[in-house]
Wavefront OBJ file of the C-alpha trace (Angstrom):
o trace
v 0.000 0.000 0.000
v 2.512 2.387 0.915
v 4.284 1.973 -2.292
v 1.326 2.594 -4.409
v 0.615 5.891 -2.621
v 4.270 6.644 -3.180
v 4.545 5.821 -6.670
v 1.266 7.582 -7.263
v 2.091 10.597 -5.136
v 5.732 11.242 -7.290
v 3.468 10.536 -10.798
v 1.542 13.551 -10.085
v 3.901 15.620 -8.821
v 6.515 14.694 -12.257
v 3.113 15.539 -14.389
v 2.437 18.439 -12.976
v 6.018 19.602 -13.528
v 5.679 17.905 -17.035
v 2.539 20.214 -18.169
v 3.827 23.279 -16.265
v 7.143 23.226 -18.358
v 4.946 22.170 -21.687
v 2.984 25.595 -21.102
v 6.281 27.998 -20.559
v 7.313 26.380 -23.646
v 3.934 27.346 -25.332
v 3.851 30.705 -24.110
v 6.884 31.672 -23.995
v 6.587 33.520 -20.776
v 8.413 31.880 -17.448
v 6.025 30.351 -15.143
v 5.742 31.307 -11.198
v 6.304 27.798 -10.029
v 9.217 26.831 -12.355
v 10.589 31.062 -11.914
v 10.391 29.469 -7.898
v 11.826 25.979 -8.217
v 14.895 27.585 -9.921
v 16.202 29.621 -7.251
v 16.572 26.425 -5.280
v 18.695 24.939 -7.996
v 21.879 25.553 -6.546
v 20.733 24.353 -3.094
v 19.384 21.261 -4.748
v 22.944 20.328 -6.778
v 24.807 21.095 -3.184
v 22.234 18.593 -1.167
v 22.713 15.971 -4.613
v 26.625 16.759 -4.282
v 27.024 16.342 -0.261
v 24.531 12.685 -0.634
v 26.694 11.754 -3.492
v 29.507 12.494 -1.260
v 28.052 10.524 2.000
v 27.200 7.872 -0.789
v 30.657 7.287 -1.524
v 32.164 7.494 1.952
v 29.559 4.717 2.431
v 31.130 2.404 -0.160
v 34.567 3.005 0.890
v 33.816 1.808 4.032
v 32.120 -0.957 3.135
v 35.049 -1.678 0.639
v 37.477 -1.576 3.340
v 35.543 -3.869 5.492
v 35.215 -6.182 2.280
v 38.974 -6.428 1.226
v 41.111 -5.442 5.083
v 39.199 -6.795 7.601
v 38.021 -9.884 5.431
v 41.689 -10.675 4.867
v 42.863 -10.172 8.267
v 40.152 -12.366 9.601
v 40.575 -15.065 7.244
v 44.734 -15.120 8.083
v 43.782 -15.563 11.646
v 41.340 -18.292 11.015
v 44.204 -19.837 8.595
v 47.162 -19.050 11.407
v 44.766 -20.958 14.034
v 43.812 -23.973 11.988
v 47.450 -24.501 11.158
v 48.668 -24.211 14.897
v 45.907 -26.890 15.517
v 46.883 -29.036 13.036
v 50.333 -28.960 13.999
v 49.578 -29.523 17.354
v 47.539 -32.362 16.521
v 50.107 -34.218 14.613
v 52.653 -33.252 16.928
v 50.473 -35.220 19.891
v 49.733 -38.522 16.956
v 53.461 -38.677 16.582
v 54.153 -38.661 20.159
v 51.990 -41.057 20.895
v 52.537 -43.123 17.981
v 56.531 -42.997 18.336
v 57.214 -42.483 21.868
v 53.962 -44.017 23.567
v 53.553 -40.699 25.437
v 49.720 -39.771 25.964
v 48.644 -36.812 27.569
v 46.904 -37.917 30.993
v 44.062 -35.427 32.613
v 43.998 -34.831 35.733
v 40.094 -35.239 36.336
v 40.403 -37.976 33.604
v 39.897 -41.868 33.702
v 43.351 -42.626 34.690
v 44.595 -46.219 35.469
v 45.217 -47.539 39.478
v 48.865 -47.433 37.994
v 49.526 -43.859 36.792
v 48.385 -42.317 39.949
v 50.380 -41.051 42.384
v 51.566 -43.110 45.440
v 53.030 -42.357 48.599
v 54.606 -44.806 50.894
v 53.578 -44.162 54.576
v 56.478 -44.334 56.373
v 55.133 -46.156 59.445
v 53.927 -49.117 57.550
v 54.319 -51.085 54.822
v 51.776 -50.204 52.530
v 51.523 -47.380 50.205
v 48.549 -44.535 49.666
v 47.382 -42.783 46.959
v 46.618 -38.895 46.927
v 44.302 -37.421 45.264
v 43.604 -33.926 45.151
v 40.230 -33.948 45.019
v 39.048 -36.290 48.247
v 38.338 -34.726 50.911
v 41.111 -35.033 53.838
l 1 2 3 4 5 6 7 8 9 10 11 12 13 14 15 16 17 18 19 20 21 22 23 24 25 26 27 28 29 30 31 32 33 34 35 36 37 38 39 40 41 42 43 44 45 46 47 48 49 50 51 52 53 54 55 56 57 58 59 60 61 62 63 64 65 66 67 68 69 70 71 72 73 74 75 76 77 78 79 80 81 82 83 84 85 86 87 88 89 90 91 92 93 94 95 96 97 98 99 100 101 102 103 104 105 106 107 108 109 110 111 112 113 114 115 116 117 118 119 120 121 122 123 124 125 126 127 128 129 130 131 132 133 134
């Protein structure tokens, strides 16, 4: 709806224009309206000129957003995935090669691979863990 009223509303006003200018040229004589709508020409080209200008800085910006910040973003995602990847093979060929495996501390660890204490009254030996209680 509110394009029809718009399109109408700028069809009347560009006919109106169009038969005002078709009389002047008819008559001969300069027309009140147009003599009116002419001293605003210069004001008109300076508001066109500054929107043409705000226009521009517009694309520029989006331009630089486009080609610098697109590029830096995408090196970054490129630098990470390589450090990951690295790191990733780095940890297969340890653990391939050497048999070394990272071990987490809140992980499923074996009986073996936790730390033990002897007690140094008795014989047997106890385990600590960090997160019982004491």
């Amino acid at each position: 709806m509110t394009t029809i009223v718009v399109f109408a509303s700028s069809l009347s006003v560009a006919s109106i224009l169009l038969i005002t200018k078709a009389i002047e040229l008819r008559g001969e004589k300069k027309n009140l309206l147009l003599k009116t709508l002419c001293r605003f020409d210069s004001r008109f080209a300076k508001l066109v000129s500054n929107f043409k200008f705000a226009i521009l800085r517009m694309i520029q910006i989006v331009r630089y957003i486009a080609l610098v910040w697109t590029k830096e973003f995408c090196k970054e995602i490129y630098r990470k995935v390589i450090d990951w990847a690295e790191k990733e093979l780095r940890a297969r060929q340890d653990t391939i090669l050497t048999g070394r495996k990272d071990i987490h501390k809140n992980g499923s660890a074996s009986f073996y691979l936790k730390k033990i204490t002897e007690v140094k009254n008795g014989d047997k030996g106890k385990i600590e863990d960090d997160n019982l209680p004491a």
